[in-house]
C-alpha positions, 0 to 999 in steps of 0.5 A: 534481516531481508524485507521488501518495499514499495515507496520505501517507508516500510523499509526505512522503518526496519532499516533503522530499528536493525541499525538501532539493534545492531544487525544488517539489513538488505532491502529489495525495493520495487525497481520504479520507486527506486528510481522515482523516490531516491531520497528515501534510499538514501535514508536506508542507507543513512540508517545502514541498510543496503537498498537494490532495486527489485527485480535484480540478479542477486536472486533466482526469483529476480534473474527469472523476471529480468530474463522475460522482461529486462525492463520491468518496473518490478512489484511488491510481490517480486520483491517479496520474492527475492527478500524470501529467496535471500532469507532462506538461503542464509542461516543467519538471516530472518525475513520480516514482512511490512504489510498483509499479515494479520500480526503487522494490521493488528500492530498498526491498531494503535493508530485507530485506536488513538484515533479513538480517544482524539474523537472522544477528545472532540466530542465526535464521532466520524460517519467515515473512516477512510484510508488508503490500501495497498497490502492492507496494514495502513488501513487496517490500522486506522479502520480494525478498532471501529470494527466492533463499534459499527458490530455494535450499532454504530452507524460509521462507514470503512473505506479503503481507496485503492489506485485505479491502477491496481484495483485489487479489491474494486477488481480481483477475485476472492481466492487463495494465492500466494503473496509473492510472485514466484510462489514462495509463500503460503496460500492466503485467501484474500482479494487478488489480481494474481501473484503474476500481476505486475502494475504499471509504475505510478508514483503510488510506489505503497499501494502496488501489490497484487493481494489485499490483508487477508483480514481485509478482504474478509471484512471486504466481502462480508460488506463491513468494509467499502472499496474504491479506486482512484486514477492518479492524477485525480489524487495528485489534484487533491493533494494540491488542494489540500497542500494549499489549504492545510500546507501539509504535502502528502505522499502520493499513496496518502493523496487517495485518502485525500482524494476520497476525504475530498469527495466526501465532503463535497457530498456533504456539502451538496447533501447540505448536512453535516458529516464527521469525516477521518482518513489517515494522513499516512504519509508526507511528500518531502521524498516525492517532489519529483512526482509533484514537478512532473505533475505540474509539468503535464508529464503524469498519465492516469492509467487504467490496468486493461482487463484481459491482463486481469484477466490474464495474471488470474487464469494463474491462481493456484489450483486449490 
């Protein structure tokens, strides 16, 4: 098997379950979660996969992206590329996908739909359901089994929160594009800030990806899903707060849940009304103390992708 990953637990997921069926398997990990999140390598590693940083030499896809920068932080969609690239080029390999496509959201229901029973469980039902988006799956899997609910009469809200950094629904196009960055997959019609796009490398490593679930998108669109994004240190601030009153330490892509969960209530709490709020705690922290220590060392910067690069990557969608 040949995959991609950001932040790596999409990676360490198929790393073991190939290890569990006896295959091997080649991991194309996003080069600055690479380096920022090295425990997690090692986990692949433990479990038998073999984990390089993407963009990198063993592919045309990557020779290509380090020839018009050598020092590029890499994406998802490069190393969608190069996982593609290696799968096709061998007979005895099959590439598997971790996020965005309709099969992986609609597997990860079973979260929403255990969320579900739990408010049963509690005697509530949420005004909120929140989480954090990248290529959608994480979301999807939370939010899809309210879908029919709120068609129904419910009145719930869907929120999925983003990084400032990579705004892809708060700031993309509704358009076809590929979900790779050289142009080896189909078209998908989603949110897009353009398959060239390359995001700067906050430690978000998950939410790094140029398109949004096609899925997702739709319901984006259609006003049955909310998007919004945050800047990182905000979240990083959340997360520390949440970390000392719940003394659970969350990865940086679970924090803008947090962050969102946060805002929420405090506009309950000023609204002075009661409100029922869930997000999805999609991830802990354990690999990602290096993150925390220059949080707290003042090293963190938020950043802002500037337009004209928008812009730019755009004026490259496909022509359909």
């Amino acid at each position: 098997m040949a995959t991609e990953t950001g932040a790596g637990q999409w990676g360490s997921a198929l790393a073991y379950a190939t290890q569990v069926f006896g295959l091997e398997c080649m991991v194309y990990m996003v080069k600055c979660s690479y380096f920022q999140k090295p425990h997690r390598r090692t986990l692949m590693e433990c479990w038998g996969a073999k984990c390089i940083p993407s963009p990198s030499d063993r592919t045309a896809a990557g020779r290509k992206i380090l020839a018009q920068d050598p020092e590029c932080p890499g994406s998802l969609g490069i190393a969608i590329s190069e996982a593609v690239e290696d799968a096709a080029q061998r007979k005895d390999t099959n590439y598997s996908l971790g996020s965005v496509l309709n099969h992986v959201l609609l597997h990860q229901t079973i979260i929403g739909q255990e969320a579900i029973a739990q408010m049963k469980l509690a005697a509530a039902f949420p005004d909120v359901v929140i989480g954090c988006c990248g290529g959608g799956s994480n979301f999807a899997g939370l939010a899809f089994p309210f879908v029919p609910l709120k068609a129904g009469g419910k009145k719930i809200r869907l929120v999925a929160v983003e990084p400032a950094a990579c705004p892809t629904m708060t700031k993309g196009v509704y358009a076809y594009d590929f979900g790779d960055s050289s142009g080896m997959t189909p078209l998908f019609k989603m949110d897009t800030l353009g398959h060239d796009f390359i995001p700067v490398g906050i430690h978000a490593g998950g939410l790094r990806y140029h398109g949004m679930a096609p899925l997702v998108s739709l319901l984006h669109r259609a006003g049955v899903v909310e998007a919004v994004s945050y800047p990182q240190l905000k979240c990083f601030e959340a997360a520390i707060a949440f970390s000392r009153a719940e003394g659970i330490i969350v990865a940086p892509e679970t924090s803008h849940a947090v962050c969102c969960a946060i805002d929420e209530a405090l506009i309950a709490k000023e609204e002075g009304r009661e409100r029922t709020i869930l997000f999805n705690l999609s991830g802990h922290g354990h690999f990602d103390m290096a993150a925390y220590e220059k949080y707290f060392a003042g090293e963190l910067t938020d950043y802002e992708h500037p337009e004209e690069k928008i812009q730019e990557a755009l004026a490259h969608l496909p022509k359909v």
